[in-house]
Steps between C-alpha positions, in 0.01 A plus 500: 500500500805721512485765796488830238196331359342440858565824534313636179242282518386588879532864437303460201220337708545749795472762235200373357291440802573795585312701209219248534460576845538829442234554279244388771575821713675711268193603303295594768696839531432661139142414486362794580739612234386293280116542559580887403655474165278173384185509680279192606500546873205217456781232453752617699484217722540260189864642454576296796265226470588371177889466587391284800247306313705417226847439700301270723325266266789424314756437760437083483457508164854633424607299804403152286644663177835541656514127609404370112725767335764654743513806698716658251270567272166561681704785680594643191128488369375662835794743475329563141160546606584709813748762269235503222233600744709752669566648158113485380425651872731816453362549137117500656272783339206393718434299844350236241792439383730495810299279675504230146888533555522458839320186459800439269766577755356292711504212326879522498528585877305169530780326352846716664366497852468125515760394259772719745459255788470216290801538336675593818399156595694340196849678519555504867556233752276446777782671772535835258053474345386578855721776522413625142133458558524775830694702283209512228264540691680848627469600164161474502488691838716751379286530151180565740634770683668693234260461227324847609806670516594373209156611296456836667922602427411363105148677492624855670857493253391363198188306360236243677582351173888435644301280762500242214759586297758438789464135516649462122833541535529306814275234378713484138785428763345235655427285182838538313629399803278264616561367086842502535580353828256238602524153399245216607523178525306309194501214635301561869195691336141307494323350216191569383269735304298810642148455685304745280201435695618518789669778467162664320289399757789620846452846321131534471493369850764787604390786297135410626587508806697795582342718275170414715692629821688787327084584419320374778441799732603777305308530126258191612339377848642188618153335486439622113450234266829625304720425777366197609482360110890580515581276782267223385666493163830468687366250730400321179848571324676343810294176502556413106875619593548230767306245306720545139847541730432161643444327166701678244882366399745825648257715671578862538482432939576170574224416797765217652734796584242550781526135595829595649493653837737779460347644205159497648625657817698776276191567271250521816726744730581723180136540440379623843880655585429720185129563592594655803835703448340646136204529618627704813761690313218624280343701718760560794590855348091624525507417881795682547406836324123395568475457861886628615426801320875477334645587158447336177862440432520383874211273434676322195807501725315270746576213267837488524529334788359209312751515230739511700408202740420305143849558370706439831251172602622382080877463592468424832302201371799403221698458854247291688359269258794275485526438858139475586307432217170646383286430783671675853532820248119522380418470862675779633428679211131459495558599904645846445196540243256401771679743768507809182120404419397484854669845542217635218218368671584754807529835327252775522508846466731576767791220370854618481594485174861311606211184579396500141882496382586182701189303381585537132855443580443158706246404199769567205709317750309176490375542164885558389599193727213264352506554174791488425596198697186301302623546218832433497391172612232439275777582231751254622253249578330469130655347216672754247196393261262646738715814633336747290147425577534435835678834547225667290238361661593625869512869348170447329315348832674790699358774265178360479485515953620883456265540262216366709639700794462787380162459391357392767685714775370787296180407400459416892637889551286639270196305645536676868624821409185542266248401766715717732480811312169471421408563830667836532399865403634521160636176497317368217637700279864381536589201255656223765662331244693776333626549805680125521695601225864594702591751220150727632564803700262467773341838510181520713295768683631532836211433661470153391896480480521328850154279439708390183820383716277309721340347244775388287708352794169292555438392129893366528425287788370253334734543147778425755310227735476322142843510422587348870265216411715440197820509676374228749354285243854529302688443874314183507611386119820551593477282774396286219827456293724188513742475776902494390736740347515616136714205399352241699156589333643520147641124544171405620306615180813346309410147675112542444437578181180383553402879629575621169343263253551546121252759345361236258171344711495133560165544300397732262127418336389460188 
């Protein structure tokens, strides 16, 4: 590929992970907005619910579909999907109706966000992808910091409908050039046809199971029969998914790719990694305006740090990996997310805010250094057939742990500060878990204003002595992956083929 195409192509992707990322955050600012022209404050929270449910179950499906058809034109279809629900979103007369079309932008963010990195994985070496990769992953730190700037500039100048509308020019961009300039290989994609079943049964399995925790808590008890129906049926969903992938010709996750060591390693520490840092982030901004007393804005500023860390541990990574291989950088990674976790667990009311800074800076530094550093590896270490769902799948296992981290860190939140409030004069009458959401301004009578501090710092305790349990568990994985630098492990798996098996089963029954 000639260098002005490398050129188009990556700012193409850059561009395009960008509004997909965007989207996530960006939102969030001209709800209330929103809420006041169209109504349905009862599913406000869907707004945001659907785009995650939807972009999340259809990351490995798209992920397979690029390896059978190219990445050419499964980007263009997300790019498609994303623009058309942008479009739809803008045009919304009702919340009905914006939350159906954010279900269809997400669909295509489930397809840009993934096919970015897997593409970056196809054009560049392995010297320049695990630069690249740092330097895409600061776009998604830089999307996540400015995405409420962003809405709140478009929303105060012009429309909440310009939230949407923004992303089609840009994303038009992206797909004539990504049209134009990219040109794959024919010759190194997989063969095959599409798991249907699979694929049917990986999305009741996902949809069933984070809608029960998006639920569970809030508009049911964790205990009613609703909730615990939901994760049964995904239980169930998982079980027949498992039993058709390791029978069926082509399935939509190869199982062998966990045969391999590496891959395992990557998939476990991105689940738990994830778990803690999202699950932290989520809820980092309450303590600080909570129980520091500070500003809103200042409270959203304490995330940052994180960014920051995540963006800076990326390229430093790109620099590292070819000297000393996967494994020495997941260590220290996973040990400046142990020192930034362990930091959390000490803070109470009377906690300089500078300590909460460093923690999320030393865990975007790990998390930045990890990731990263996985899967550039993974990427080099699979065959081109397999790059697209091996990249995919990382992303999907890492947004399922953040999912489950936030969930439980706040349902775990919610738990204590409920019983805690309940014991104090007026107490009861304060909803606790309104008061997780970051965006609330904590308002309360002053004479339960310091009670509240107390309590809050004590119902984070164990939020943040749950994250620290995830960091060591993910500091012991990565004690876990193969010895050897980044090329010495790639000419391994080239020798021992054996770790990657063909995806047709020795025996598939009658």
């Amino acid at each position: 590929m000639s260098q002005r195409r490398l050129v188009a192509v990556t700012f193409a992707l850059m561009m395009g992970l960008f509004l997909a990322s965007l989207e996530v955050t960006v939102v969030s600012t001209a709800m209330p907005t929103i809420v006041a022209q169209l109504g349905g404050l009862e599913i406000y929270s869907w707004v945001f619910a659907i785009y995650m449910l939807t972009s999340t179950t259809t990351v490995p499906i798209f992920g397979r579909l690029s390896d059978l058809y190219g990445r050419k034109p499964i980007y263009l279809i997300g790019i498609f999907l994303f623009l058309l629900g942008s479009t739809l979103s803008g045009l919304s007369q009702s919340m009905t109706q914006l939350v159906l079309f954010r279900a269809i932008q997400g669909l295509g963010a489930g397809a840009l966000m993934p096919m970015a990195f897997t593409i970056i994985g196809d054009i560049y070496t392995l010297e320049q992808r695990a630069k690249m990769q740092g330097f895409f992953s600061g776009v998604w730190g830089v999307s996540s910091v400015i995405g409420p700037v962003i809405g709140g500039y478009l929303v105060d100048t012009w429309s909440w409908r310009w939230v949407f509308y923004l992303n089609i020019p840009f994303g038009l961009l992206a797909a004539v050039l990504i049209a134009v300039s990219l040109i794959e290989p024919v010759e190194e994609r997989d063969t095959g046809r599409v798991d249907y079943l699979g694929a049917a049964l990986l999305s009741v399995s996902v949809l069933a199971f984070l809608y029960a925790l998006l639920q569970g808590g809030t508009a049911y008890a964790w205990g009613d029969w609703r909730i615990i129906g939901l994760f049964a049926l995904s239980l169930a969903s998982v079980v027949a998914f498992i039993w058709v992938e390791q029978r069926v010709e082509g399935p939509l996750l190869p199982l062998n790719l966990f045969s391999d060591r590496l891959f395992a390693t990557a998939s476990a520490h991105g689940f738990v990694a994830a778990l803690a840092l999202f699950g932290v982030s989520s809820y980092i901004p309450l303590y600080v305006q909570g129980v520091l007393g500070t500003s809103a804005t200042r409270a959203g500023a304490a995330l940052t740090p994180s960014i920051i860390g995540w963006t800076s541990g990326s390229v430093f990574a790109g620099y590292l990996l070819l000297r000393f291989g996967p494994r020495l950088i997941a260590i220290g990674g996973m040990g400046f997310m142990v020192v930034g976790t362990f930091l959390l667990t000490r803070l109470g009311t009377e906690s300089a805010e500078m300590v909460v800074w460093a923690s999320m800076l030393l865990m975007g530094l790990g998390m930045g250094l990890t990731i990263t550093s996985y899967l550039v590896a993974v990427q080099e270490r699979v065959p081109r057939r397999r790059l697209g769902v091996a990249t995919s799948s990382l992303q999907f296992i890492r947004q399922i742990g953040g999912t489950i981290g936030v969930s439980v860190i706040g349902a775990v939140m919610a738990a204590r500060l409920t019983s805690g409030l309940a014991a104090l004069p007026g107490g009861s009458n304060i909803n606790a878990q309104s008061l997780l959401d970051p965006s609330t301004e904590l308002a309360l009578p002053p004479a339960i204003a310091d009670a509240f501090q107390r309590l809050l710092a004590d119902a984070l305790q164990p939020a943040f002595y749950i994250a620290f349990v995830a960091v060591l568990v993910g500091l012991a994985i990565a004690f876990l992956t193969p010895r050897g630098t980044t090329r010495q492990l790639v000419a391994d798996g080239q020798r021992d083929e054996a770790r990657l098996p063909s995806d047709v089963p020795s025996e598939i029954p009658s």
